[in-house]
C-alpha positions in Angstrom: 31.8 20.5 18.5 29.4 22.6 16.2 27.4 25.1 17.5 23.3 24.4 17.3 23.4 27.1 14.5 26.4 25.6 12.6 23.9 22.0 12.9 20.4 24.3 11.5 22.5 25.6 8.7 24.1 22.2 7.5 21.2 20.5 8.0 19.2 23.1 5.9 22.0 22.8 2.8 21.5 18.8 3.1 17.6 19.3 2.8 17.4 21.3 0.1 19.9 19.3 -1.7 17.8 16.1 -1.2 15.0 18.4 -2.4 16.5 18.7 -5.8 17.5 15.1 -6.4 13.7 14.2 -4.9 12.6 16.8 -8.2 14.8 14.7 -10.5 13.3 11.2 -9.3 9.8 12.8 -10.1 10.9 13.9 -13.6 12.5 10.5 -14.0 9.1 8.8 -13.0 7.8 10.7 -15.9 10.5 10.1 -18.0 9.8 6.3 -17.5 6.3 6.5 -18.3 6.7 8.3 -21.5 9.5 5.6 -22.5 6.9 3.0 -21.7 4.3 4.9 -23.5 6.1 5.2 -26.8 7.4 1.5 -26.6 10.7 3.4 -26.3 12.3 1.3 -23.7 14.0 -2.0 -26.0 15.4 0.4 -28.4 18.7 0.3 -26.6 19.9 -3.6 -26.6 22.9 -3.3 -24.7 23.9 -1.8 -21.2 26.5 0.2 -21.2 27.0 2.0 -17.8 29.8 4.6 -19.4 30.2 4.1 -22.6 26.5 4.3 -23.3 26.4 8.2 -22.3 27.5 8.7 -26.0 24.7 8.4 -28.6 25.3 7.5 -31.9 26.9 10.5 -33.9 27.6 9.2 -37.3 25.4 7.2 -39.8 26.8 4.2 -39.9 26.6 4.4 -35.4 23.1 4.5 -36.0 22.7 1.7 -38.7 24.5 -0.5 -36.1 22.2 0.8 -33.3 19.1 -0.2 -35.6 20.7 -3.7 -36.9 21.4 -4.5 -33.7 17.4 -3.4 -32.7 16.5 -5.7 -35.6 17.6 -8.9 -33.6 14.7 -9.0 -31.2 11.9 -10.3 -31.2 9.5 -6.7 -30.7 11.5 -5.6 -34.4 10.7 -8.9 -36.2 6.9 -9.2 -35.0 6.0 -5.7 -34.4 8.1 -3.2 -35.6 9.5 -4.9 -38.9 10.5 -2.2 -41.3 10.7 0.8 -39.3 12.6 3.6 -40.6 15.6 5.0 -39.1 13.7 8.5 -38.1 11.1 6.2 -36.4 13.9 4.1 -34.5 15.5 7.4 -33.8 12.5 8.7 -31.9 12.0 5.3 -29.5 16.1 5.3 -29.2 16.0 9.0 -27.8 13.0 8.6 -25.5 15.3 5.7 -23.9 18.7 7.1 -24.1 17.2 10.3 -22.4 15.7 8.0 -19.3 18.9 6.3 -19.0 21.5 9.2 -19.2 18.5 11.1 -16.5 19.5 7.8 -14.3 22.9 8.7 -14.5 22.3 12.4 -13.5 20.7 11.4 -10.7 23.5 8.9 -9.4 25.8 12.0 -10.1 23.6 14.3 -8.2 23.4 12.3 -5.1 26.8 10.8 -5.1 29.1 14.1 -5.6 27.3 16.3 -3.2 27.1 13.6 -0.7 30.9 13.1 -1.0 32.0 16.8 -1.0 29.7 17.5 2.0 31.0 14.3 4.0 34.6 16.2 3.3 33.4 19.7 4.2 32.3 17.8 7.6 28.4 18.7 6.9 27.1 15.7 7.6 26.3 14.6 11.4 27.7 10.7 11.6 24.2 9.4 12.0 23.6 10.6 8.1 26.5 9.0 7.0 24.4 5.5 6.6 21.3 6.5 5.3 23.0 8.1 3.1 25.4 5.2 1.9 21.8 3.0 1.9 20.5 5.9 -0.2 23.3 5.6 -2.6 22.8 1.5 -2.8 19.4 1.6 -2.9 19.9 4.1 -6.6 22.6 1.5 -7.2 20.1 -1.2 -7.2 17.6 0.7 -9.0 19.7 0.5 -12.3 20.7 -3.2 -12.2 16.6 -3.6 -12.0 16.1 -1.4 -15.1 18.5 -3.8 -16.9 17.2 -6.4 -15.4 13.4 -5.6 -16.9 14.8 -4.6 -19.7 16.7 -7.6 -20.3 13.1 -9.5 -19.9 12.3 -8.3 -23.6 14.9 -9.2 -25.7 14.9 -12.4 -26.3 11.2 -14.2 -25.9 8.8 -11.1 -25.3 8.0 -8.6 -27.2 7.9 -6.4 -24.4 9.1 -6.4 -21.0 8.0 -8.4 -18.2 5.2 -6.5 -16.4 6.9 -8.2 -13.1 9.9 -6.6 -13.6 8.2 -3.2 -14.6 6.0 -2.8 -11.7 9.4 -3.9 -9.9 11.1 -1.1 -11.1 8.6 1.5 -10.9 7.9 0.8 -7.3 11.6 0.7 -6.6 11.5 4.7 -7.9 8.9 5.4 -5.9 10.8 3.5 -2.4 14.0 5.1 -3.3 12.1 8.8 -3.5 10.0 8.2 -0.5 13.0 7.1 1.4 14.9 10.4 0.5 11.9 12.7 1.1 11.1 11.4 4.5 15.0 12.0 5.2 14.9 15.0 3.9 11.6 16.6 5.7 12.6 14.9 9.1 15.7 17.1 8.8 13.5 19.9 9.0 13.0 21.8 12.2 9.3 20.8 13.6 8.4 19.6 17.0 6.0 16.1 17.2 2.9 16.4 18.5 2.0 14.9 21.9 2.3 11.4 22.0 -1.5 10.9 22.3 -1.8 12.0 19.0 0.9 10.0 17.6 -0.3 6.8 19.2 -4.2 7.4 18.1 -3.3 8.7 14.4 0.3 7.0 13.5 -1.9 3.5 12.7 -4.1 5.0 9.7 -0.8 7.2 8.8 1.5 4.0 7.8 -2.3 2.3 6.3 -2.6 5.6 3.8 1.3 4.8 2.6 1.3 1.1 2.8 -2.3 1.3 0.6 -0.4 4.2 -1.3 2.3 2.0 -2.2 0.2 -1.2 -3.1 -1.9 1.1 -5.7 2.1 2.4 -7.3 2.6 -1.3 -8.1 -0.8 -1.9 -9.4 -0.2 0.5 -11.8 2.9 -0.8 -12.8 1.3 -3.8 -13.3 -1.3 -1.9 -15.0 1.6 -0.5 -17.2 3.8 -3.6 -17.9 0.0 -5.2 -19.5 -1.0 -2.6 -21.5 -4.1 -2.7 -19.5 -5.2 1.2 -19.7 -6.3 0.4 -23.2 -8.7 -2.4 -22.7 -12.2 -1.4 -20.9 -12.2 1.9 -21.3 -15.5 3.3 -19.4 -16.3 4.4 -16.1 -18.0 3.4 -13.3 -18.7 0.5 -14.7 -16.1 -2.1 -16.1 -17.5 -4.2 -19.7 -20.7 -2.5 -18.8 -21.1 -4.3 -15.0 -19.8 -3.3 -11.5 -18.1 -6.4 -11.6 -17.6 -7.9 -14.8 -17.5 -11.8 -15.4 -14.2 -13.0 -16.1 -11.9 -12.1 -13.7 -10.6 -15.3 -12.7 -10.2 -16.8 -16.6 -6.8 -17.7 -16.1 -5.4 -21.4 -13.9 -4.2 -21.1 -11.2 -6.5 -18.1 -10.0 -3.8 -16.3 -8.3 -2.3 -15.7 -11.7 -5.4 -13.2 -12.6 -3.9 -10.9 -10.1 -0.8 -10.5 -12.5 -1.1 -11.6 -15.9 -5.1 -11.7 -16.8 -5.5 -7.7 -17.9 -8.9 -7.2 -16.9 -8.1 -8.3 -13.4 -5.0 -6.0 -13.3 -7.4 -3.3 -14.4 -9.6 -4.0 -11.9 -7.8 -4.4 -9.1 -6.3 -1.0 -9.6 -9.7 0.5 -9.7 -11.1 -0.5 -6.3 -8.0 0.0 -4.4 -7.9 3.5 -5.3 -11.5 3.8 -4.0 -10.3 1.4 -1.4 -7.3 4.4 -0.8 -9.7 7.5 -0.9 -12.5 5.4 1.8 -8.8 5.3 4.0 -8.1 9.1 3.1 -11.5 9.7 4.4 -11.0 8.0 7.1 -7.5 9.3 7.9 -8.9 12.8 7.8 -12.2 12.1 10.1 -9.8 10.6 12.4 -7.5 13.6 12.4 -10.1 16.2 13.3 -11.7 13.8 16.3 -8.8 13.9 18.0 -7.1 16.7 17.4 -7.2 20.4 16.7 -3.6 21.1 15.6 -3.6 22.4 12.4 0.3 20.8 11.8 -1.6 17.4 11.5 -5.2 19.2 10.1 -3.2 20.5 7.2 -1.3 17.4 5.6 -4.1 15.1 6.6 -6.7 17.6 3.6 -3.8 17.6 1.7 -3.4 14.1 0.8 -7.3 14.2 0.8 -7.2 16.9 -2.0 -4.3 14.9 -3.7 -6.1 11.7 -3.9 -9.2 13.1 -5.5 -7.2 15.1 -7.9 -4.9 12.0 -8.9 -8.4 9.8 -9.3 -9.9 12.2 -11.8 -6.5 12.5 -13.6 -6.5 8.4 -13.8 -10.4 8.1 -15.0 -9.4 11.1 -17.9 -6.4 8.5 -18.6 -8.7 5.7 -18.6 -11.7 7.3 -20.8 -8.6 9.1 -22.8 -7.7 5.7 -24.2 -10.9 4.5 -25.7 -10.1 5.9 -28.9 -6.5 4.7 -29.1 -5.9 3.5 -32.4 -2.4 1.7 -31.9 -0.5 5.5 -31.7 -1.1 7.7 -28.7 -1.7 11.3 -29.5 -0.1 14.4 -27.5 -2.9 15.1 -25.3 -3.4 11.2 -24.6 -0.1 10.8 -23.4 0.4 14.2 -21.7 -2.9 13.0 -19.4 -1.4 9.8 -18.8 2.0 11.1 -17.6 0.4 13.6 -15.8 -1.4 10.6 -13.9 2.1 8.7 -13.7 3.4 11.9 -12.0 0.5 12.9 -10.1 1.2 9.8 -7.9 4.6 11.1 -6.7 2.6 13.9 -4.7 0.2 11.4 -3.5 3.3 9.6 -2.2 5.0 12.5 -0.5 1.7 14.2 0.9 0.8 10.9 2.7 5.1 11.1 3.7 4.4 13.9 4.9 1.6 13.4 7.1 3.4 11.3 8.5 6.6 13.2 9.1 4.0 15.7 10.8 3.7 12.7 13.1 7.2 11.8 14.4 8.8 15.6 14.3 12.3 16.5 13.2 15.3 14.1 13.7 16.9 14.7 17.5 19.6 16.7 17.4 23.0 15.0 19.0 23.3 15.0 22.5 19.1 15.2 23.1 17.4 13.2 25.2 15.6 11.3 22.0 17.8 9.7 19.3 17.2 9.9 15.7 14.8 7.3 14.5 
């Protein structure tokens, strides 16, 4: 039986490790937008899980690489003629967000099995972990699977299958941070204040998560490049034709400017439940272990709306190629999110206290 010191000190090594691949998920998500940004991510036709860790490194590798990049449909109507240094630019941005996918599989899968050896792990990890590891698992399958969307029929990917995949990310990394905080040594508050504040604590992250996939959806249709003013949206509050398409449910999904706007008024939707969230905090209670996180994700939100209406104005003079600064402020919104995510994790992690330790009255949940 380990000692309560031998737990605090194996628990601390698993934290911090689930730190680092949390760090790598975030540069991933970044990654992934730039790959998006820089229609990078049909460059590479095939998916090789192994085999594809090896660029080309001769010139005939890459005239194959580009031939077979000339069979799609985004080649022939968009792209027909590109040089090879141009194809060489999209192919890197993607073979760098796929090899990064494989780090990341690496990082959590080796650590996780030398620690299980070493006996780190309490047996009650053991599972999340393995779910953890399927979860990552499944996030690669999706990437083919959305990338496999555009080879054939589209010219791009399906925005479906992007917002798909980009939520997925941001599941996967909020899984692992809340894991990893809960391991943590805090006490919960008094159950008072869990009861009265753990209801607007899951609306922030379910409203959080709902806005991620907006903007994947935002993403997969290009829609950051059409309507590019604030407050107001084609010069109204509320501009006419946002149920063009039959059936009306498909405006939701496929009819940009409803995609757009949608995205717009849940985030003020998300900061009027920040607000909330924060008022509700200081009515009923003064400790400052709930105080603080609930400012913090106040603070975040605001910062991440600003960074998204610079995005948005950023765009109106896009002329087909983004420039440096355009696409730094867009990834810098892409990112942003992840510490909207784990703020609002947090907050919530304030809420239920560390994980029980084995043999205490409470069990982990």
């Amino acid at each position: 039986m380990k000692t309560e010191a031998e737990i605090a000190r194996d628990r601390t090594i698993v934290r911090w490790w689930l730190y680092s691949v949390c760090a790598l998920i975030l540069t991933m998500v970044v990654v992934g937008g730039a790959t998006r940004l820089t229609e990078s991510g049909l460059s590479i036709t095939e998916w090789k899980p192994i085999h594809g860790v090896i660029p080309p490194l001769s010139e005939a590798q890459w005239e194959e690489e580009l031939e077979k990049y000339r069979q799609i449909p985004e080649y022939q109507l968009i792209n027909k003629g590109m040089s090879m240094e141009e194809f060489q630019f999209i192919f890197w941005w993607e073979w760098g967000h796929r090899l990064l996918g494989r780090v990341i599989g690496i990082a959590f899968f080796v650590p996780m099995v030398v620690f299980w050896a070493q006996g780190r792990l309490e047996s009650w990890i053991k599972p999340w972990l393995v779910f953890g590891l399927v979860l990552g698992g499944l996030q690669g399958a999706v990437g083919w699977w959305m990338v496999a969307s555009g080879l054939t029929e589209r010219t791009d990917v399906s925005q479906y299958r992007l917002a798909t995949h980009l939520t997925l990310a941001f599941i996967i990394f909020a899984y692992l941070f809340w894991f990893a905080r809960r391991l943590a040594p805090h006490p919960a508050p008094d159950r008072s204040d869990q009861a009265a504040l753990l209801p607007a604590g899951w609306m922030v992250l379910g409203l959080v998560f709902l806005q991620l996939f907006l903007g994947g959806l935002v993403a997969g249709l290009n829609a950051g490049f059409t309507f590019n003013t604030w407050p107001l949206m084609d010069g109204q509050i509320i501009p006419s034709g946002l149920l063009a398409m039959s059936p009306w449910w498909l405006n939701a999904f496929e009819n940009v400017m409803t995609v757009q706007f949608q995205h717009r008024m849940t985030a003020y939707l998300l900061a009027a439940a920040v607000l909330y969230l924060v008022w509700r905090t200081y009515r009923t209670t003064g400790n400052s272990r709930l105080r603080r996180p609930a400012l913090v994700i106040a603070a975040f939100t605001v910062i991440q709306m600003v960074f998204g209406i610079a995005t948005l104005l950023g765009f109106g003079n896009y002329t087909g190629t983004l420039s440096m600064h355009q696409l730094a402020v867009a990834l810098v919104h892409q990112g942003f999110a992840v510490f909207v995510l784990a703020a609002s994790i947090e907050y919530l992690v304030a809420l239920k206290g560390h994980f029980a330790r084995p043999g205490s009255v409470s069990t982990p949940v």
